[in-house]
C-alpha positions, -999 to 999 in steps of 0.1 A, spaced: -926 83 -324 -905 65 -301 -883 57 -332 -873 91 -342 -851 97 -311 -833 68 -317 -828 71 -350 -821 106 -347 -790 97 -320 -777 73 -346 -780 95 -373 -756 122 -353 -731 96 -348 -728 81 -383 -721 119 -391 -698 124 -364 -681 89 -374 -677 99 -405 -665 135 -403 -637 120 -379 -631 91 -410 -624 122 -434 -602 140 -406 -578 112 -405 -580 107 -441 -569 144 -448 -543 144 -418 -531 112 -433 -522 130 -468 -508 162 -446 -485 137 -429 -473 123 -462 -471 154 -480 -449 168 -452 -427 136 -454 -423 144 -491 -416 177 -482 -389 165 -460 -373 146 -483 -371 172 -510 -356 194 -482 -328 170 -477 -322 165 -512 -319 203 -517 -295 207 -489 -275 182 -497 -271 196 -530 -264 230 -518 -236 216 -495 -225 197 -525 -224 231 -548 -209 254 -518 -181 229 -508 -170 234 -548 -172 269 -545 -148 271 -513 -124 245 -532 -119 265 -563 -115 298 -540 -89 279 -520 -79 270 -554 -75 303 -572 -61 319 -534 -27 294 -537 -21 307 -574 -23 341 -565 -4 336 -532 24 316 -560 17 345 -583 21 373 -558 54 349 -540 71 351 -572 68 385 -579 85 398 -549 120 373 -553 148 391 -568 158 394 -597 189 377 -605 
C-alpha cells in the first residue's frame, strides 16, 4: 500500500506534464498560424496600396484632360 501514493503522485504529474507538452504544442501552431496570418495581411495591403495608388493616377490622369478639354473650350474663337 505504501506504493499506491507514490505512484499515484507520479501518475498526476506525468498527466500534468503532458497536458502542459500539448499546450505548448498547440500555442506553438497558434503562433505560426498567426505569423502566416501576418504575412498574408501585408501581402494584401501592399497590394491594395499598389491597386489604389493606380486608381488616384489615372483620376489625376483623366482630371488634366478634362481640365485641357474644359481650358480649350472657353478660348475664343478666332
Amino acid at each position: 500500500m505504501a506504493d499506491e501514493p507514490d505512484n499515484l503522485v507520479l501518475e498526476l504529474l506525468r498527466q500534468i506534464r503532458d497536458d502542459q507538452q500539448a499546450m505548448r504544442r498547440e500555442q506553438q501552431i497558434m503562433r505560426e498560424e498567426m505569423d502566416d496570418m501576418r504575412l498574408d495581411l501585408t501581402t494584401r495591403i501592399d497590394g491594395n496600396t499598389l491597386i489604389l495608388n493606380f486608381l488616384a493616377g489615372l483620376v489625376s490622369d483623366h482630371e488634366d484632360r478634362i481640365t485641357a478639354l474644359e481650358g480649350s473650350d472657353t478660348e475664343p474663337a478666332e
